[in-house]
Every structure is written in C-alpha cells, then in structure tokens.
C-alpha positions as CSV (number, residue, x, y, z in Angstrom):
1,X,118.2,32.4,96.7
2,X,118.9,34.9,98.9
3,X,121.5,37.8,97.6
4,X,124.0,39.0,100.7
5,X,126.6,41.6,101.3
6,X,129.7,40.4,103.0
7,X,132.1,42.8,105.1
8,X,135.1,41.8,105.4
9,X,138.3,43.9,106.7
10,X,141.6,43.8,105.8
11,X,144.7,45.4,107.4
12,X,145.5,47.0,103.7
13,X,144.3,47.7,100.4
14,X,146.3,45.6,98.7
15,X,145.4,42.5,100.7
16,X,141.5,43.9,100.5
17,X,142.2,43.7,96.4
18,X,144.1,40.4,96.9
19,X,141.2,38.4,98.6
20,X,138.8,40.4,96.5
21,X,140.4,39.3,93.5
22,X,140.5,35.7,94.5
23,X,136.8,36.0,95.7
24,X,135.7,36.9,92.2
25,X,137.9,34.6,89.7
26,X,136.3,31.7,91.9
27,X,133.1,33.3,91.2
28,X,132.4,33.0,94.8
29,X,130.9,37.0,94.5
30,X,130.0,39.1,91.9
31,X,131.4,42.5,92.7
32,X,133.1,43.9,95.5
33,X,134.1,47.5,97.0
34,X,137.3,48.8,98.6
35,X,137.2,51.0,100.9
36,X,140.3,52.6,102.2
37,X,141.3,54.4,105.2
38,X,139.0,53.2,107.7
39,X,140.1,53.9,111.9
40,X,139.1,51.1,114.3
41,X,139.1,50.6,117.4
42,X,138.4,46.9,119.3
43,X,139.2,44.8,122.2
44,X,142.5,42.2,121.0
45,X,143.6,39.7,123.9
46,X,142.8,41.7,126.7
47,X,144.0,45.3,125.2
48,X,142.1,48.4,123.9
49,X,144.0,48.5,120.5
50,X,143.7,51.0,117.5
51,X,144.5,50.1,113.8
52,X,143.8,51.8,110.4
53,X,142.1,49.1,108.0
54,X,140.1,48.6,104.6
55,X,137.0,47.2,104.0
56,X,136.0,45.1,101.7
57,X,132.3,44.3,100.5
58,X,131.2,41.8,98.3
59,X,128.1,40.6,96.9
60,X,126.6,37.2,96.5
61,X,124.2,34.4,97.8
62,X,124.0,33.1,101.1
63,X,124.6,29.7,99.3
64,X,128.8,30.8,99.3
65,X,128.9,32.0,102.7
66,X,130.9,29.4,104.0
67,X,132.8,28.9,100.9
68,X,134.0,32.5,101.1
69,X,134.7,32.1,104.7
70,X,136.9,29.0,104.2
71,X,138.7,31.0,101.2
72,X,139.3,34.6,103.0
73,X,140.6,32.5,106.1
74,X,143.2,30.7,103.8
75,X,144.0,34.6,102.4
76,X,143.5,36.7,105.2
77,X,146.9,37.8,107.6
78,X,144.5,38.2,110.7
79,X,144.2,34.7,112.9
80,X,140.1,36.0,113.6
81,X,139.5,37.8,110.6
82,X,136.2,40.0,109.9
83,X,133.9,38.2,108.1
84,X,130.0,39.1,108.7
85,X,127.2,38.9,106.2
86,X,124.1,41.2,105.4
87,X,120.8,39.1,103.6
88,X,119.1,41.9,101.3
89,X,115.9,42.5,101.6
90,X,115.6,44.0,98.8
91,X,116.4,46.1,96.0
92,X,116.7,46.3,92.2
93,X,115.3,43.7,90.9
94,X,118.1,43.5,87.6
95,X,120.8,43.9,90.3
96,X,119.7,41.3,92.6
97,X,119.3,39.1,89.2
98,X,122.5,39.5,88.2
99,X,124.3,38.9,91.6
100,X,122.6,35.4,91.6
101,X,123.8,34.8,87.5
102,X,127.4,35.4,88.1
103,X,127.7,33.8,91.1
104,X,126.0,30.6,89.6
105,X,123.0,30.7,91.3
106,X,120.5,31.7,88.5
C-alpha cells in the first residue's frame, strides 16, 4: 500500500490540532505536523485575498484518502477546504512500515 502525505490548511492552530486530533483517534493517519504562521495569498470568488493560516500534514495510506476528506470536510470552517495528497516514493523503510501499522494497513 502506498504511504501519502496529506496537506491540509486550516485558518488556525487550534482548528489544525482539532481536525488533527480527530484524524488520529480514528486512526485515519499516523502522525501529523502543525505548522503555524503561514501567509497566503489566493484567488476567493473573484478577489485577490490575503490570510494568515496553518498547515497541517499528516501521514497515511492512499487507502483513507477519501475517508480523511469526508472527515476534515465535516471539521473544517472553510466551504472548499485544502485538502491535497503527496504518494511517497520512498523513504525509511521502518517509517514507511509503521505509517501502514497504525493506520491498519499492515
């Protein structure tokens, strides 16, 4: 099975941790990262807008992707949220493993 990264943003940290959280205790990924303080910039209903986010990335298998769609939807504040996925090619081997046992994929 093939392990992926998800990026996700979030319009806070604590909603990042919130979907995060919920992410995991489903075991729909097995780790993720918060990153704060990230500036974007992007084309909204036909304006140039400008917000400050945090992005979240998540490991798993391409086997949850639309499982963890379906769930940050239901979580997320944003109508179109940010949800884009990364297949790795490769990598530590241990890691890779792991990512596959915890999310029930072994």
């Amino acid at each position: 099975m093939t392990a992926i990264v998800a990026y996700i943003t979030a319009s806070s940290r604590e909603q990042a941790l919130r979907i995060g959280e919920a992410l995991l205790q489903s075991r729909l990924v097995a780790c993720i990262n918060i990153l704060e303080g990230m500036q974007s910039k992007y084309w909204w209903e036909g304006r140039l807008q400008e917000a400050r986010e945090c992005v979240l990335i998540a490991k798993s298998v391409a086997a949850r992707q639309a499982q963890i769609i379906a769930m940050v939807k239901e979580l997320h504040d944003y109508s179109v949220p940010c949800i884009v996925f990364w297949p790795l090619s490769g990598g530590n081997r241990e890691y890779l493993d792991w990512i596959r046992k915890e999310t029930g994929d072994a």
